[in-house]
N, C-alpha and C positions, 0 to 999 in steps of 0.2 A: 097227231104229228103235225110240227108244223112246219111250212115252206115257206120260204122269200121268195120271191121274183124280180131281178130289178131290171130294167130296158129302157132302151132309147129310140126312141123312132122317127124316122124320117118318112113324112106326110108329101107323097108327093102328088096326089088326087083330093083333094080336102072333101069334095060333095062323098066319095067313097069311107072316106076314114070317118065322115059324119055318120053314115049310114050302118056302118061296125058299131059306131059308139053308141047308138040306139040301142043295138041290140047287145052290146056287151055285158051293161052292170047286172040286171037281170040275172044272166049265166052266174056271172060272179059270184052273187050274194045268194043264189040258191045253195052254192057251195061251200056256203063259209067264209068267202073272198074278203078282201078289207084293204083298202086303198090306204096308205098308210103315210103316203107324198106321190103330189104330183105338181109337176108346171109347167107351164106352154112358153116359158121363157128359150129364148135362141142358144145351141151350145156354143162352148167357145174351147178353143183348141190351145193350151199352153203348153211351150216347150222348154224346159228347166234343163240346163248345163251344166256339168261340176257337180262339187261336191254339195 
């Protein structure tokens, strides 16, 4: 069976969120995981009016 996962994070300790991502892929890839996109690009918030 397969899952998606999609999320957005906001990084607000970088040395912390470094220290996850050590240990994260590992977990991942034992389970099959598969990174499918990613990007450290900034979000950006658009507000569309009308029709």
């Amino acid at each position: 069976m397969n899952a998606y996962v999609i999320s957005q994070l906001r990084i607000d300790n970088p040395d912390d969120y470094q220290e996850y991502l050590d240990g994260f892929p590992p977990c991942f890839q034992r389970h099959g995981g598969e990174l499918l996109a990613t990007s450290t690009s900034k979000e950006e918030t658009i507000l569309l009016e009308g029709d």
